[in-house]
matplotlib code that plots the C-alpha trace (Angstrom):
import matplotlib.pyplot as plt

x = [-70.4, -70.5, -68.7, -69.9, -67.1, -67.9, -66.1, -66.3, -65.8, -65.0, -67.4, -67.5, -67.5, -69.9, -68.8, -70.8, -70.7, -71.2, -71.2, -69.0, -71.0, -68.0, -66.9, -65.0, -62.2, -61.8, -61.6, -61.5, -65.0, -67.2, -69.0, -72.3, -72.5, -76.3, -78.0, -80.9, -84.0, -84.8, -84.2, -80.6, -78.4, -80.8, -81.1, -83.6, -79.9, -77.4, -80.4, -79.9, -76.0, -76.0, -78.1, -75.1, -72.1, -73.7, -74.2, -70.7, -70.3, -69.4, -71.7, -70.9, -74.1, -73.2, -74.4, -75.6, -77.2, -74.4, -73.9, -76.2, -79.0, -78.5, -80.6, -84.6, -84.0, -87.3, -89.5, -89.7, -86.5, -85.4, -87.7, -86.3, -82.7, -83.8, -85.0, -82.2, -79.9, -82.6, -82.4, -78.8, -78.2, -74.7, -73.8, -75.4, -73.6, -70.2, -71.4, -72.4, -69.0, -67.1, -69.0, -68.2, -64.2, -64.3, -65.6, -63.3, -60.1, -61.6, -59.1, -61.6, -63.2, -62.3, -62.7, -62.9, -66.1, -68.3, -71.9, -74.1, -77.9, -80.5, -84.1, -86.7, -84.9, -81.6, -82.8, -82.4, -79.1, -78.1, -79.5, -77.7, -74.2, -75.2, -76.1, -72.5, -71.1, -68.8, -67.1, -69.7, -70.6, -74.7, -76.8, -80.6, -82.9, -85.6, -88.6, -86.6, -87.4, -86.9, -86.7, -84.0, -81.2, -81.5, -77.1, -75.6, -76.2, -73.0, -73.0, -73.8, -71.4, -73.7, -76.6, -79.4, -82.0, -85.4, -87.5, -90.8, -94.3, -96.7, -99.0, -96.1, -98.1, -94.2, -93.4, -96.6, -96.5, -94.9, -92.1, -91.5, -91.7, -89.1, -86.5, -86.5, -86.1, -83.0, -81.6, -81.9, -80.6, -77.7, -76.4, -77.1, -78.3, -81.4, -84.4, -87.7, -89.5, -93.0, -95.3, -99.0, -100.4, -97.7, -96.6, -93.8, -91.4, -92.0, -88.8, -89.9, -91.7, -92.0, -93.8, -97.6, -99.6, -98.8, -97.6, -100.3, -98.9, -95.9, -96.7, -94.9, -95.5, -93.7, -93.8, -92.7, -89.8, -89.0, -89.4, -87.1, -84.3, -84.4, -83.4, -81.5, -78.9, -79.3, -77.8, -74.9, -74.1, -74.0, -72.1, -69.1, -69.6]
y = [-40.1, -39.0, -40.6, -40.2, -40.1, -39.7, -37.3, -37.2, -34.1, -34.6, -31.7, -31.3, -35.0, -35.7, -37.1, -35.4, -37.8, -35.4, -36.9, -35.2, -35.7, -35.0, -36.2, -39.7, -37.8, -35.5, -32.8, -28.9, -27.3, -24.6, -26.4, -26.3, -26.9, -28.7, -28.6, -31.3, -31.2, -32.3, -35.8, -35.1, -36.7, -38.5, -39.8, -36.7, -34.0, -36.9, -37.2, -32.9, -33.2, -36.0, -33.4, -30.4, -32.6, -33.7, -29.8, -29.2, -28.7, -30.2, -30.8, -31.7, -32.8, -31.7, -33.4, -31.2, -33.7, -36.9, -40.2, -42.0, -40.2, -43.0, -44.8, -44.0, -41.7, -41.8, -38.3, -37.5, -38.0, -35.6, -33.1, -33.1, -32.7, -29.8, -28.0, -28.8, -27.2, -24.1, -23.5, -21.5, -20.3, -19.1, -22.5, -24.1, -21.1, -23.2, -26.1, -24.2, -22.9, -25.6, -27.9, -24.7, -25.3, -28.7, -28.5, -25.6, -27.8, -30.3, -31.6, -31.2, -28.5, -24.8, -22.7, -19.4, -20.8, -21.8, -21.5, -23.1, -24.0, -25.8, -27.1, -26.8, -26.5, -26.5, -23.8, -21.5, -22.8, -21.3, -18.1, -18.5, -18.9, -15.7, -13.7, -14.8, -12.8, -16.2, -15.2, -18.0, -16.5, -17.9, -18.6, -20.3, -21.6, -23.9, -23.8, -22.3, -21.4, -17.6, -17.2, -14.8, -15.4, -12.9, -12.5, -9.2, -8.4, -8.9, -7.5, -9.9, -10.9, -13.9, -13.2, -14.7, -16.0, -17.7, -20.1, -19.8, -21.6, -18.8, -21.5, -22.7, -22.5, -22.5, -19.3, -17.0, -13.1, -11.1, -13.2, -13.2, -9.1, -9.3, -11.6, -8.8, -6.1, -7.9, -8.4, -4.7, -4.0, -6.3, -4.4, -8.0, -8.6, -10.4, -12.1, -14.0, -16.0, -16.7, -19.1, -19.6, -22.9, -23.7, -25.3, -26.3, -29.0, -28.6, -29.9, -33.5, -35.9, -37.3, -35.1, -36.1, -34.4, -37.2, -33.7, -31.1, -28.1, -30.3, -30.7, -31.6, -28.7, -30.3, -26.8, -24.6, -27.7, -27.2, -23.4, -23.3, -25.3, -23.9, -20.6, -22.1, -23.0, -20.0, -18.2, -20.4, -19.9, -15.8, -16.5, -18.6, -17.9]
z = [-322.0, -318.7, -315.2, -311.5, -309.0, -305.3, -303.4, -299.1, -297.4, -293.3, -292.2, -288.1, -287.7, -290.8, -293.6, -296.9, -299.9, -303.1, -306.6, -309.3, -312.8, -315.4, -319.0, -318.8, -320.2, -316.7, -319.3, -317.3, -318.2, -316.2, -313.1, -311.6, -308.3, -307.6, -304.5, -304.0, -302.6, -298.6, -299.7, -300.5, -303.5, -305.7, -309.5, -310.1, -309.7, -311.2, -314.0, -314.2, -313.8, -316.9, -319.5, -318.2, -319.3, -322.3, -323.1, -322.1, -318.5, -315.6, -312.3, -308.5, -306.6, -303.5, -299.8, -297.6, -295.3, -295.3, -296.7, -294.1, -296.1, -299.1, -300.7, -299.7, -296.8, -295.2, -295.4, -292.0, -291.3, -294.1, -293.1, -289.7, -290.9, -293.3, -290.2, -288.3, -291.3, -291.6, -288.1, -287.9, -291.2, -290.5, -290.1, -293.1, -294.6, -293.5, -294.6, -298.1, -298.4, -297.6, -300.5, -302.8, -302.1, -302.1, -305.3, -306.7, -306.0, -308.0, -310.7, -313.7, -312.5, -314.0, -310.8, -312.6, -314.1, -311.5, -311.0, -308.4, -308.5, -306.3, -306.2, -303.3, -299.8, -302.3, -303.9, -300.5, -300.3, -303.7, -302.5, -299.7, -301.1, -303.7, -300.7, -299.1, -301.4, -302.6, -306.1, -308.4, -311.6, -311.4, -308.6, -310.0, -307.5, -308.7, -306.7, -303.6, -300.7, -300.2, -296.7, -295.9, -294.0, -291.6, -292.0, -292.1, -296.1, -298.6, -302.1, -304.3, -307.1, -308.9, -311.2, -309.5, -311.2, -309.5, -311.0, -309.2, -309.2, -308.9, -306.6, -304.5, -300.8, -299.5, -301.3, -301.2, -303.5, -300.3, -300.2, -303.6, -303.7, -300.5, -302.5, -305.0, -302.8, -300.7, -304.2, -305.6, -302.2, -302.8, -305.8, -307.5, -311.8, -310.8, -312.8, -311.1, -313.3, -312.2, -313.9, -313.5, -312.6, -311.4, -307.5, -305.9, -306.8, -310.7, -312.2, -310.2, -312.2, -309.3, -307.6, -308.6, -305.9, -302.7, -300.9, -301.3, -303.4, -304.3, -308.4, -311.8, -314.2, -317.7, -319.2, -316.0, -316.3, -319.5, -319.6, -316.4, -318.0, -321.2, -319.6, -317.3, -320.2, -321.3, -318.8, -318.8, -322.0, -321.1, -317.9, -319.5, -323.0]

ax = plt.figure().add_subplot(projection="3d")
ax.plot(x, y, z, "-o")
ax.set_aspect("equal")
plt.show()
């Protein structure tokens, strides 16, 4: 069985409100950090974070965007806040970082066995932290945004692996080309998974079409998480 235990993190006069998904035990075990959507800390990552401790891991859902974003932020308002956070990525690079520590000093978490992961706008983010250069064994965006962060480049320590809708209208074939370069560029162990019919947000059951190009794939879902696990279990064995 699996407990949720809030953590706050003072961040320049915010105060983030991530949700640490561990066994009720607090046993140590390797910890993914996951990084939601625009709409910040919701049931769809704790849902995610409640399958990873049942297949022995740990997760911390981390808040990028702060408490005052709970319950039923309202769309526009997220939106606004994701462009806000897009806008300087050196300082949602800060804000990255800072979740990563806060996490690490976690009691139950192992932090020579960390990975981190994201979907949609959280997906960037996890590129972002890879292209940092932090010391995280796995970096996996789900339907992320690939814009670059236009930072001097690091060499990249995580392998990276992107989980991609080939008919995401956010993420069109150049960009995904580009990703791969910056990453060969990076020195980094990199995989793209593209699948066909396919959009964006396709891990969401939620997502039934009310945003155009925003669509549940159940197979790209399963598909993605199937070798999502599996890469954990190469990272920490």
């Amino acid at each position: 069985m699996s407990r949720e235990t809030e953590f706050d993190l003072d961040f320049n006069g915010e105060t983030l409100r991530s949700v640490f998904v561990g066994r009720r035990d607090n046993a140590v075990r390797p910890t993914i950090m996951l990084i939601p959507t625009v709409m910040g800390v919701s049931e769809l990552e704790l849902g995610f974070g409640r399958q990873l401790v049942e297949l022995g891991y740990s997760a911390f859902v981390a808040d990028l965007f702060g408490r005052r974003f709970r319950p039923g932020v309202d769309r526009e308002a997220a939106f606004a806040a994701m462009g806000k956070l897009k806008s300087d990525r050196a300082a949602l690079r800060e804000r990255l970082l800072a979740l990563l520590d806060q996490m690490r000093g976690l009691e139950a978490v192992d932090p020579a066995r960390i990975a981190v992961a994201g979907y949609c706008f959280g997906g960037m983010c996890a590129l972002d932290i890879a292209r940092s250069g932090a010391d995280v064994a796995a970096a996996v965006a789900f339907h992320g945004l690939f814009d670059p962060a236009g930072l001097p480049p690091q060499p990249i320590k995580a392998k990276v692996v992107a989980f991609h809708g080939w008919d995401d209208p956010m993420v069109p074939p150049d960009a995904v080309v580009a990703l791969g370069r910056e990453l060969t560029e990076a020195g980094a162990d990199w995989q793209i998974h593209a699948y066909g019919q396919t959009q964006h947000g396709f891990t969401n059951p939620g997502a039934q079409g009310a945003i155009p190009g925003v669509h549940y794939q159940p197979i790209a879902a399963e598909r993605s998480w199937t070798s999502f696990i599996s890469l954990l279990e190469e990272v920490f064995g």
